[in-house]
C-alpha positions as CSV (number, residue, x, y, z in Angstrom):
1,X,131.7,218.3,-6.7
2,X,134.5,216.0,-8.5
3,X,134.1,212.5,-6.9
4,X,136.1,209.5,-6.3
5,X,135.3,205.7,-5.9
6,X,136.3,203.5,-3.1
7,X,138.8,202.0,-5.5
8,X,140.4,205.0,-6.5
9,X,140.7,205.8,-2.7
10,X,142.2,202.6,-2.4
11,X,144.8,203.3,-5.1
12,X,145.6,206.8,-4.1
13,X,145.6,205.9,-0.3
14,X,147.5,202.8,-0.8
15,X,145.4,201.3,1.6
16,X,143.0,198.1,1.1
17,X,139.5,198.4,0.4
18,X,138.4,197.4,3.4
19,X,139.7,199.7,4.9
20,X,138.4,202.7,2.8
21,X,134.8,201.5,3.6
22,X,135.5,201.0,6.8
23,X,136.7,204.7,7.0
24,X,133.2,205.8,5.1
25,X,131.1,203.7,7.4
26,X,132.8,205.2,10.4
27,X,131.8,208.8,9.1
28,X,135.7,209.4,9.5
29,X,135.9,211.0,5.2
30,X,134.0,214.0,4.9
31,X,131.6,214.3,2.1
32,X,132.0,210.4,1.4
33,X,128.0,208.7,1.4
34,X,127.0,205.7,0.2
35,X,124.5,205.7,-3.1
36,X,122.9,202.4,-3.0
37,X,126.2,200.0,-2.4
38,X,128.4,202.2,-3.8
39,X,130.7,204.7,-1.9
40,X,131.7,208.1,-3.3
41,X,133.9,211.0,-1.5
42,X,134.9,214.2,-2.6
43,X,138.3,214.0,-4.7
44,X,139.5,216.3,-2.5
45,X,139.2,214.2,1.0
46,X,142.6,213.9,2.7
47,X,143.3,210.0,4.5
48,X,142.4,210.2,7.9
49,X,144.7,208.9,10.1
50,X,145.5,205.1,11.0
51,X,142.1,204.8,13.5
52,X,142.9,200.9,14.3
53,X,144.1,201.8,17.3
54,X,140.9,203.0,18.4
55,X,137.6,201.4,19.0
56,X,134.6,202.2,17.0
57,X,131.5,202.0,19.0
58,X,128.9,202.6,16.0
59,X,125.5,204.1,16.9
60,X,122.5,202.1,17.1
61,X,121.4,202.8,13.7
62,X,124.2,201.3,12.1
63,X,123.7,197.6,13.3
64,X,124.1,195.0,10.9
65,X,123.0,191.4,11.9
66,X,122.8,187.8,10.7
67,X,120.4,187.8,7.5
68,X,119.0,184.6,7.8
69,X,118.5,182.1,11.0
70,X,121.4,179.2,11.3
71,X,121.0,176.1,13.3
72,X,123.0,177.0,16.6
73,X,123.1,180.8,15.8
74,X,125.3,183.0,18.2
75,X,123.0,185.8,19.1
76,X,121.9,184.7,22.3
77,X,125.4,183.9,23.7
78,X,127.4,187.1,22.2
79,X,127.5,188.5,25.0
80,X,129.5,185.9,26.4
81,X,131.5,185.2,23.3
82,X,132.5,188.9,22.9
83,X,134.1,188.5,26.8
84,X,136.4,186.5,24.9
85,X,137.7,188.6,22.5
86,X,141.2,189.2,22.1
87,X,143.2,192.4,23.7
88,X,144.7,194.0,20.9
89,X,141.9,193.4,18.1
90,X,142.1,196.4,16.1
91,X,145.4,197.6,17.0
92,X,148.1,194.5,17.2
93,X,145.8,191.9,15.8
94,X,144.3,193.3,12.6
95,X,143.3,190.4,11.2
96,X,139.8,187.8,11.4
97,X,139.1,184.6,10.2
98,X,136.2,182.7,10.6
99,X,136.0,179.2,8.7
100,X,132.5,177.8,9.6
101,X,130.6,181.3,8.8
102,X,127.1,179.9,9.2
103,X,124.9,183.3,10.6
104,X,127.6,185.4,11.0
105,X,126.5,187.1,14.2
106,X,130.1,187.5,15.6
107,X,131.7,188.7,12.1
108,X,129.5,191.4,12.2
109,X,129.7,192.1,15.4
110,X,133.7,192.0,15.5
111,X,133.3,193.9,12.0
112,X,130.7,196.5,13.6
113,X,133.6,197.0,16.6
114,X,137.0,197.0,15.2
115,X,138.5,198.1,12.4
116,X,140.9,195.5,10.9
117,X,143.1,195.2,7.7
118,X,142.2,191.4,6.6
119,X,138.8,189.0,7.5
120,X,138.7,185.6,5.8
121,X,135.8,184.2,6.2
122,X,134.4,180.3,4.8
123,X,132.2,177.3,5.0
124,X,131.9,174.0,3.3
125,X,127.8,174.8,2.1
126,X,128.5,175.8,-1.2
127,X,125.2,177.5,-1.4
128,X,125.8,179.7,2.0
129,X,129.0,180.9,0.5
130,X,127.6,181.5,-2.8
131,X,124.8,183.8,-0.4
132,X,127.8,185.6,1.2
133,X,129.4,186.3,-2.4
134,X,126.2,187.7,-3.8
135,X,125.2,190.4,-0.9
136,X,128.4,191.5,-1.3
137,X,128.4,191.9,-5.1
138,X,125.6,192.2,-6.2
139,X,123.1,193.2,-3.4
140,X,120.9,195.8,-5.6
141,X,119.9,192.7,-8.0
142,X,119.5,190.3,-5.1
143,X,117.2,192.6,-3.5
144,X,115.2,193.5,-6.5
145,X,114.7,189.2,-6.7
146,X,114.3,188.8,-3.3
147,X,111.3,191.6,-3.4
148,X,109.8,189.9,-6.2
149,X,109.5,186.7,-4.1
150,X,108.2,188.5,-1.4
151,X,105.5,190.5,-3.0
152,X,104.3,187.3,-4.4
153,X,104.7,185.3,-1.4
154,X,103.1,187.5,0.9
155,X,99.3,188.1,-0.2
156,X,98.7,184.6,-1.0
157,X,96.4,182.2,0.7
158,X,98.1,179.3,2.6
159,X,97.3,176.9,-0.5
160,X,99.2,179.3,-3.0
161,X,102.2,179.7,-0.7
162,X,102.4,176.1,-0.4
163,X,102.8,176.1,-4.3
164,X,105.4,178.8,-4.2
165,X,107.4,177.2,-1.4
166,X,107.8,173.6,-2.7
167,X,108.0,175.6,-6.5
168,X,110.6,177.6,-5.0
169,X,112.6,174.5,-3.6
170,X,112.6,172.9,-6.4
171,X,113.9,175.6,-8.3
172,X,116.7,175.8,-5.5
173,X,117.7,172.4,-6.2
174,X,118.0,172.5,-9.4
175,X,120.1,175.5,-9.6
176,X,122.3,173.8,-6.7
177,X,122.3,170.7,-8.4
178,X,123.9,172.6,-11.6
179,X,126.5,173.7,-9.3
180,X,124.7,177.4,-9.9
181,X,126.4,180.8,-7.8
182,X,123.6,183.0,-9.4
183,X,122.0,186.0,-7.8
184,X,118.7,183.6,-8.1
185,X,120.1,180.8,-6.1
186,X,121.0,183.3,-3.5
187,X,117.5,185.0,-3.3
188,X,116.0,181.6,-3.1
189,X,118.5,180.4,-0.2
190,X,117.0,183.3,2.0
191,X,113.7,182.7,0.8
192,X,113.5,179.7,1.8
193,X,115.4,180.1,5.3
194,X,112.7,182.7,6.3
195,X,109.9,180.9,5.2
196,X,110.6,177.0,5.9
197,X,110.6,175.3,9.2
198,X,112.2,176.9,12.0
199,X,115.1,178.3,9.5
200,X,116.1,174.9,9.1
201,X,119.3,174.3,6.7
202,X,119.2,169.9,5.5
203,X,120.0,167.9,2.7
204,X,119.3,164.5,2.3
205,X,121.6,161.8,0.8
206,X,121.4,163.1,-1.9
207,X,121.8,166.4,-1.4
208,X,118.8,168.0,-2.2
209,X,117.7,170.9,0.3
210,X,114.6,169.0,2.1
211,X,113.0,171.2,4.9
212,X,109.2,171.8,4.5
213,X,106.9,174.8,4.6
214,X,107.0,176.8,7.8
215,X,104.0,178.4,9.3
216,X,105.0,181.8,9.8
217,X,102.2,184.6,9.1
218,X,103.8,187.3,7.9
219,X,107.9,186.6,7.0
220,X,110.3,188.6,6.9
221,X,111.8,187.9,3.4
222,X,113.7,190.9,2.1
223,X,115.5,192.9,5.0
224,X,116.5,196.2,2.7
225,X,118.3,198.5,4.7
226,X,119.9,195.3,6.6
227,X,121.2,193.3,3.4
228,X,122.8,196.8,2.2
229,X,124.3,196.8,5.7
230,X,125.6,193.7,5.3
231,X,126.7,194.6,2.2
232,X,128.8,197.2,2.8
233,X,130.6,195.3,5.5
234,X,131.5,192.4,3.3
235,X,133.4,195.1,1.3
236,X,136.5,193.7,1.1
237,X,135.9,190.9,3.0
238,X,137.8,187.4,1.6
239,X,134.6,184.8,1.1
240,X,135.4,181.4,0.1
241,X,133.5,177.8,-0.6
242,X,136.3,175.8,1.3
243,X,137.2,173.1,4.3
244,X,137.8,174.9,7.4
245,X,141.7,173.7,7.2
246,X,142.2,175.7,3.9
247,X,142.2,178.6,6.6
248,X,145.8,177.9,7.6
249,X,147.1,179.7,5.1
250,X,145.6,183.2,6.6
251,X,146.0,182.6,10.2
252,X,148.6,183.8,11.8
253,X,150.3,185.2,15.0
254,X,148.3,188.6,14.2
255,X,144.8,186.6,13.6
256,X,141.5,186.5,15.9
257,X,139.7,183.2,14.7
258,X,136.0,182.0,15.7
259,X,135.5,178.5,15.1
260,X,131.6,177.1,15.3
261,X,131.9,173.9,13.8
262,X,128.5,171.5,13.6
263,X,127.7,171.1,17.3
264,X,128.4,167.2,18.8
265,X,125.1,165.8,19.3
266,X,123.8,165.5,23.0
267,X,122.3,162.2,22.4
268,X,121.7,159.5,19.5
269,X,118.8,160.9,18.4
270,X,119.8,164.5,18.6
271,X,121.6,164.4,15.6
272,X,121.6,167.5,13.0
273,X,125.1,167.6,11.5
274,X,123.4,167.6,7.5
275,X,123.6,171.4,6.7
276,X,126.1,169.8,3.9
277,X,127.4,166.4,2.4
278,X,128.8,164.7,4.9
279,X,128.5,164.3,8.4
280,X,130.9,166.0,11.3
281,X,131.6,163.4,13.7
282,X,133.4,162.6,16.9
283,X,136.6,161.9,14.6
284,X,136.4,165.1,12.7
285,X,135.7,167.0,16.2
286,X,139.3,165.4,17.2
287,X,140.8,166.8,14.1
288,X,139.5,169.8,14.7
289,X,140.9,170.0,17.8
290,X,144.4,169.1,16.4
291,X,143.8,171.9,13.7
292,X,143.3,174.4,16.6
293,X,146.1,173.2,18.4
294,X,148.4,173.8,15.5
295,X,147.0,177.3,14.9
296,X,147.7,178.0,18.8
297,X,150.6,176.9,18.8
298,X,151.5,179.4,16.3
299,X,150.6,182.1,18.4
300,X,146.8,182.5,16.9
301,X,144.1,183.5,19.4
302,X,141.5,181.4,18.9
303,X,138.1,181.1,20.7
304,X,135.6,178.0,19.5
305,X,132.1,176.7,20.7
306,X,130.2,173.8,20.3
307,X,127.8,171.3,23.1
308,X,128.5,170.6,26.0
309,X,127.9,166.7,26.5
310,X,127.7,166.8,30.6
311,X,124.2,168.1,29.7
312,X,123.2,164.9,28.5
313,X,126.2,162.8,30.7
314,X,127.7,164.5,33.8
315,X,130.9,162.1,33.3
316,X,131.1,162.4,29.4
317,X,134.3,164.5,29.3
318,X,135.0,164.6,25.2
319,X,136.1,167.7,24.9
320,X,137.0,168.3,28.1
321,X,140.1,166.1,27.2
322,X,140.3,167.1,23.8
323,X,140.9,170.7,24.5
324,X,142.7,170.2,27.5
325,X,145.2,172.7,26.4
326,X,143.1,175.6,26.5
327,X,140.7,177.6,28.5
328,X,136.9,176.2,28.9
329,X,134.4,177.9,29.8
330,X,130.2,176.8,29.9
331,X,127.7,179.3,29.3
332,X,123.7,178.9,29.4
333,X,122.1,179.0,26.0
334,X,118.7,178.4,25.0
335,X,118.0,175.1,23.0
336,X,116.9,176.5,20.1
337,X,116.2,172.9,17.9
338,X,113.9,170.1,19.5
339,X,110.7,168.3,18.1
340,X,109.7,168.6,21.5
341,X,108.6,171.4,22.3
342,X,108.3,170.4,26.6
343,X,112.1,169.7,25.7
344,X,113.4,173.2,24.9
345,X,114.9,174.9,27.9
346,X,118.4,176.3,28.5
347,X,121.0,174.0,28.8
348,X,125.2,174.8,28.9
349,X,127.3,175.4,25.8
350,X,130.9,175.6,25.3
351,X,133.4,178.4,24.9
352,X,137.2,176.9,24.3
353,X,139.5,180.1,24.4
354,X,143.3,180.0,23.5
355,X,143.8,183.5,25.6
């Protein structure tokens, strides 16, 4: 059987690559299969017809989710956030943007849902986005390094994985220090996220990844069939190292955008802003704020969490004035970060909605 590549489909079909996975992925080209991360369909396959004006509900099979743990990961409220979706994503709003990517659990989710024609997606963690870049290009190698790690990592006593953590971090700095995007320095950013404490992300002052050993019998470390997932759904998918406002230039009238910026802390001590340089403070939530007041004002639909401070401080209305424009909603979310562990409980979270 002649073949064609996704790029060939996308120069034949005039369409965007994106797309043509999308279209394979959906089962919607005949013949078309995936052969590691690469697609291939018969020469022959006609274009289907423009699906975006209909939902894709994929079978179970087919989920993709986050591929490492993130401080204030979505999971447990998607539900919730997914209420919030737009009306018209997929058909009149064919576009996503999400600047402060962190897990990922509602790109993929939106991505595993709708079919959409452009998704920008960001954060300011260099390494993170350098993660992002390398499951999408180069999965087969990062798997192939990540399996390595985990063969080695997995039979050892406690003493040698102790060594092959703090080994392993040191390694990671270096190559982060050096300003590194390799394959290696993505294989050790989800080593160390499944095998450090509590899939902490933290630098110290000088930004140097600092998060010791976890405890955690038997890690997950390499995820096959879920980084080729991931993989595949990145196809296409604009990735970038880059301040949240750099996203202006994308979003538009026809844009859903998630923002999850670093969460306000609840109280002084609460504090865990560091995933990157920098801090995110009550003066960059404000500008935040503006930023999304700009973006609605252009017609963008827009939905954004963070804390909610009447946990801590029934009459601390922050954002209750700063987003006093749009829609807020508080949903109950489990606390998922405490060195006290009598502390953890569900507490309220914010959902600020444009629409």
């Amino acid at each position: 059987m002649d073949v064609m590549t996704v790029k060939e489909a996308v120069a034949k079909w005039d369409i965007s690559q994106r797309r043509v996975v999308a279209l394979c992925t959906e089962n919607r080209i005949e013949g078309a299969e995936f052969i590691g991360n690469i697609g291939l369909m018969p020469k022959s396959a006609v274009k289907p017809e423009d699906g975006r004006v209909t939902r894709f509900e994929p079978p179970a099979d087919m989920a993709v989710k986050p591929f490492i743990k993130w401080a204030g990961g979505k999971s447990q409220i998607l539900e919730d956030i997914r209420r919030k979706y737009p009306s018209g994503l997929g058909e009149s709003i064919t576009k996503y943007a999400e600047p402060f990517i962190g897990g990922g659990a509602v790109l993929f989710d939106v991505l595993s849902r709708y079919s959409l024609q452009d998704v920008y997606i960001s954060d300011i963690n260099k390494e993170l986005a350098a993660t992002y870049i390398a499951i999408r290009d180069n999965v087969n190698e990062l798997i192939s390094t990540l399996k390595s790690l985990e063969s080695e990592y997995l039979p050892a006593c406690d003493e040698q994985r102790k060594e092959i953590y703090y080994n392993s971090r040191e390694r990671f700095n270096a190559l982060k220090a050096a300003c590194s995007e390799s394959v290696e320095l993505a294989a050790l950013f989800i080593f160390l996220n499944r095998t450090c404490f509590n899939g902490l992300y933290r630098v110290n002052s000088h930004g140097a990844y600092n998060v010791p050993q976890g405890s955690y019998k038997n890690p997950t470390i390499c995820d096959e069939a879920n980084l080729q997932a991931v993989s595949r759904t990145l196809q296409g998918v604009t990735i970038v190292c880059a301040d949240y406002k750099d996203s202006a230039g994308f979003i538009d009238e026809n844009t859903f955008a998630y923002f999850d910026p670093p969460y306000r802390p609840l109280t002084a001590t609460a504090s865990f802003t560091s995933y990157a340089e920098g801090g995110f403070g009550d003066k960059e939530q404000a500008e935040l704020a503006r930023f999304i007041d700009e973006l609605s004002g252009r017609g963008a639909h827009i939905v954004a969490s963070n804390s909610d401070p009447k946990n801590a401080d029934e009459t601390d209305d922050f954002f209750d004035r700063l987003y006093a424009r749009h829609n807020i909603m508080r949903v109950s979310a489990s606390r998922a970060l405490n060195s006290v562990g009598s502390s953890r409980g569900k507490i309220s979270e914010l959902l600020i909605c444009s629409v």
